[in-house]
C-alpha positions in Angstrom: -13.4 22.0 2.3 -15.1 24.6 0.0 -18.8 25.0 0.6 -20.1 24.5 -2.9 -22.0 20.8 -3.4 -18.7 19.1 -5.5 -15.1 20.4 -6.8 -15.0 21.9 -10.2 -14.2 19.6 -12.8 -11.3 21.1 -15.2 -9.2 20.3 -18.2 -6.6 21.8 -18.9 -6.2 21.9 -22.7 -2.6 22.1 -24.7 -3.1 22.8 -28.0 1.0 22.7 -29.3 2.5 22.3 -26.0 1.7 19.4 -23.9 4.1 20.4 -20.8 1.8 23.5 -20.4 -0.8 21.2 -19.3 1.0 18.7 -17.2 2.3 21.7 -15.0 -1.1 23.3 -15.0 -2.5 19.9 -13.9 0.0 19.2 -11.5 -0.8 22.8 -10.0 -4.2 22.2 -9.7 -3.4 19.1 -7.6 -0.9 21.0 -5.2 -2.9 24.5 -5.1 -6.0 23.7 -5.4 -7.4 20.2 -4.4 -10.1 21.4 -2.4 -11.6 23.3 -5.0 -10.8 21.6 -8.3 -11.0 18.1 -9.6 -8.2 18.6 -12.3 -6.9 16.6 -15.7 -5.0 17.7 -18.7 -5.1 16.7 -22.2 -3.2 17.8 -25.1 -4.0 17.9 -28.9 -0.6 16.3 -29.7 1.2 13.1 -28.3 4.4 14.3 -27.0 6.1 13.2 -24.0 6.6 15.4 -21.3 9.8 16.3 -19.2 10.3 13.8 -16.0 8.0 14.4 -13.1 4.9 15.9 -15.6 2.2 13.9 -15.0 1.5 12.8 -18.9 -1.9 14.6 -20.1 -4.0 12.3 -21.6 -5.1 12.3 -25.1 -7.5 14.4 -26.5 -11.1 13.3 -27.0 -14.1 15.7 -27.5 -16.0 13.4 -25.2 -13.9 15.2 -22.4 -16.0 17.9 -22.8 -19.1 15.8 -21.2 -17.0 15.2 -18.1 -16.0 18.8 -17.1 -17.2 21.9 -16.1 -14.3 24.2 -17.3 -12.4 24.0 -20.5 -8.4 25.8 -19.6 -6.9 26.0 -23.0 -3.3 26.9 -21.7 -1.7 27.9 -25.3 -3.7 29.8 -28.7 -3.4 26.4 -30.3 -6.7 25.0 -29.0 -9.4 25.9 -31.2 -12.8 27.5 -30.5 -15.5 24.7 -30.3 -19.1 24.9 -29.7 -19.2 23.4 -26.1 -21.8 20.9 -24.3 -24.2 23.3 -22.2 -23.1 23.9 -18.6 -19.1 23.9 -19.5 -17.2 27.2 -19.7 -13.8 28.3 -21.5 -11.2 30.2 -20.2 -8.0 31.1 -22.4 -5.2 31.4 -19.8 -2.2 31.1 -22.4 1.5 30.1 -20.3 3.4 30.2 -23.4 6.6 31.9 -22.7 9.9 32.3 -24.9 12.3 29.5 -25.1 9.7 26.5 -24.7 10.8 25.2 -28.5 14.6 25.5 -27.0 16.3 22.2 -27.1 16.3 20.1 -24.3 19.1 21.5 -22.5 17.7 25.5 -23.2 14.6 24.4 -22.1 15.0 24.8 -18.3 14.5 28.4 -17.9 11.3 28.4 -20.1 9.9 25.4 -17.4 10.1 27.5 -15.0 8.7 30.8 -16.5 5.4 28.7 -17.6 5.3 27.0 -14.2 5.2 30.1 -12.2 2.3 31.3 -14.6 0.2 28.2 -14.6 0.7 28.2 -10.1 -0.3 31.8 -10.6 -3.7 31.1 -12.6 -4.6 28.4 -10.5 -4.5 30.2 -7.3 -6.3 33.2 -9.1 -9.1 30.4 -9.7 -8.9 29.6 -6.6 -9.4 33.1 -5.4 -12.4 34.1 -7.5 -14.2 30.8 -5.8 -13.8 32.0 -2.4 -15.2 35.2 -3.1 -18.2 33.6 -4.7 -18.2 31.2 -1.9 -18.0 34.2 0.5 -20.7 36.1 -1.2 -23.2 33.1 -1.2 -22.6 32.9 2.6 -23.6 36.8 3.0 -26.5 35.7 1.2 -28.1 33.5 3.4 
């Protein structure tokens, strides 16, 4: 278990492309458990491929329940947020993800590998802050 007081709470945002979200939340469930308490939420009701965990729908009261605001594509716009929550633009856009279904394959697995990728870099930077809060003390 990590050594700070809770998980981090984090959406993950999709502006356009609600599949980037569902693969970054499913991500943070596999990777990163331990450290983050993750959802997803996209700006557009779309359905997702089979075995995507369907984001919800976007409400700016999500804001007031996280700590850290993902937008996973440049469609997500800049807001104000509620004090305490931090933005991170970690785009997985990658060619081919407005293929047709049966193109689409390749893309999937291009923006998957990027979103596993990001997460464990998360995942990283809080064990070193963990780390350097245990030299602390």
């Amino acid at each position: 278990m990590s050594g700070f007081k809770r998980r981090a709470r984090v959406l993950f945002l999709a502006g356009r492309y609600p599949v980037l979200a569902a693969q970054a939340l499913l991500a943070g469930r596999e990777l990163a458990g331990e450290w983050l308490e993750c959802r997803a939420a996209s700006m557009i009701n779309a359905p997702v491929p089979a075995g995507l965990p369907q984001p919800e729908n976007w409400s700016p009261d999500l804001l007031q329940q996280v700590d850290l605001l993902v937008a996973v594509d440049d469609d997500v716009p800049q807001w104000v947020l509620p004090a305490g929550v931090q933005r991170r633009n970690y785009s997985f856009v990658v060619a081919g993800l407005d293929a047709r279904p049966d193109d689409l394959a390749a893309a999937l697995r291009q923006s998957d590998a990027k979103a596993r990728q990001r997460v464990m870099g998360m995942v990283g930077g809080m064990r070193l802050l963990q780390n350097a809060a245990a030299e602390d003390t």
